[in-house]
C-alpha positions, 0 to 999 in steps of 0.5 A: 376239776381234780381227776379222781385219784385211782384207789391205791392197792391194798398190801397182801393179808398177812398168812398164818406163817407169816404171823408165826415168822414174826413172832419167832423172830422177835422171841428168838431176838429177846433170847439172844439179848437175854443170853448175852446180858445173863453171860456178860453182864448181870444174873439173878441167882438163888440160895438153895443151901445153909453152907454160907448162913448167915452171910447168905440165907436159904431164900436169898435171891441175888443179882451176880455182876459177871463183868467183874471177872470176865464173863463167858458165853454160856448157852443154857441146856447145851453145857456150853461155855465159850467166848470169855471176857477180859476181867475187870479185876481178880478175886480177893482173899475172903471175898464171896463168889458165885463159880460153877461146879467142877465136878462131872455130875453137876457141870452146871451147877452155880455155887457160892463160898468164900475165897480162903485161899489166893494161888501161892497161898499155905493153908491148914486148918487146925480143930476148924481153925484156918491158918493162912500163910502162918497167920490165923484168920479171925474169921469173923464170918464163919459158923459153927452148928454141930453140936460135935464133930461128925466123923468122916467116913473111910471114903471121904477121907482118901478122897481128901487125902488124894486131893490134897496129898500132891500140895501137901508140904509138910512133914512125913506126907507118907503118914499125911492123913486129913481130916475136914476138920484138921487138914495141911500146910497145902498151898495152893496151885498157880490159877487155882483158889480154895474155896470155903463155906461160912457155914463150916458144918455144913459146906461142900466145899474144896475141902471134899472136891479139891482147888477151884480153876480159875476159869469156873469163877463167874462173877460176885454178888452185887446184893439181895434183892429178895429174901423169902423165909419158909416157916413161916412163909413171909419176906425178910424184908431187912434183908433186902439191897445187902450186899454180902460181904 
């Protein structure tokens, strides 16, 4: 006959913290691999504004490829932004990209435009024409909504001015007074980008805040993979799997 096998002893109940333990280690797990797949790899995004309509509308949400120009470590809610990738390529003239504010009030801020300008280039803008190395750009995307120029108040235009003067190359820069429609020769600064809505009457772009470094391009649209009109409320469905170009 076989002995009886002694009862085997049971594992201790799990308490409440360590419940508690478990759970904060699988949440804080999932965060950290959110975090690094959100700042290497793949973000969505939302377009809150009509500054690129109609490439891009009010409602259009996007996934951003943020490996393309490298990505950078960015840990929400701190403003911090380290750790940055090799690029797999630079921007292109013309190409729309997703980059973060340089101003102080919205250092987190994630915008898109359109590159106008590469490092090295000579921009003006001639009544909402843009000239490009002497060339004009035919600008196939770019929108119009005013039914007439807005002027520029006194502020905004020395804050373009001072912007722009110290790139300014044209004649006389004693007298050099532009405006958001009329504006140049500048060129663009080594590692800089001027940058540009399509909807021209309606962008806040490097016409009022200046060159975009380099180091704030966080990556570019790989399509929309979702729209949502607001009045009235519905899905844009033939505007889904785009790719904004």
């Amino acid at each position: 006959m076989n002995a009886a096998r002694p009862p085997q002893p049971q594992p201790p109940a799990k308490t409440a913290k360590d419940e508690a333990i478990a759970w904060l280690k699988a949440i804080g797990t999932a965060l950290l691999i959110w975090i690094v797949l959100r700042s290497y790899l793949v973000e969505a995004f939302r377009i809150p504004s009509a500054s690129m309509e109609n490439t891009l509308l009010v409602g259009d949400f996007l996934f951003v490829n943020k490996a393309v120009f490298g990505g950078e470590l960015e840990i929400p809610l701190t403003g911090i932004h380290c750790c940055r990738l090799p690029a797999f390529a630079t921007p292109k003239r013309d190409q729309v990209v997703v980059f973060r504010s340089v101003e102080d009030s919205t250092p987190d801020l994630n915008i898109v435009k359109r590159v106008i300008g590469a490092p090295g280039d000579t921009l003006q803008m001639v009544h909402d024409t843009v000239i490009r190395n002497g060339e004009r750009l035919a600008d196939p995307y770019a929108l119009h909504t005013a039914l007439s120029p807005v002027p520029d108040d006194e502020f905004r235009l020395r804050q373009i001015r001072a912007l722009q003067l110290p790139q300014y190359v044209g004649r006389d820069p004693g007298h050099y007074r532009p405006t958001t429609h009329d504006w140049g020769p500048i060129v663009v600064p080594p590692d800089h980008y001027f940058m540009m809505g399509d909807n021209r009457d309606e962008s806040y772009d490097s016409r009022f805040w200046g060159f975009l470094p380099r180091a704030h391009i966080r990556g570019r649209p790989l399509f929309i993979y979702m729209s949502f009109a607001s009045n009235p409320m519905r899905i844009r469905w033939n505007r889904l799997l785009r790719h904004p170009s």
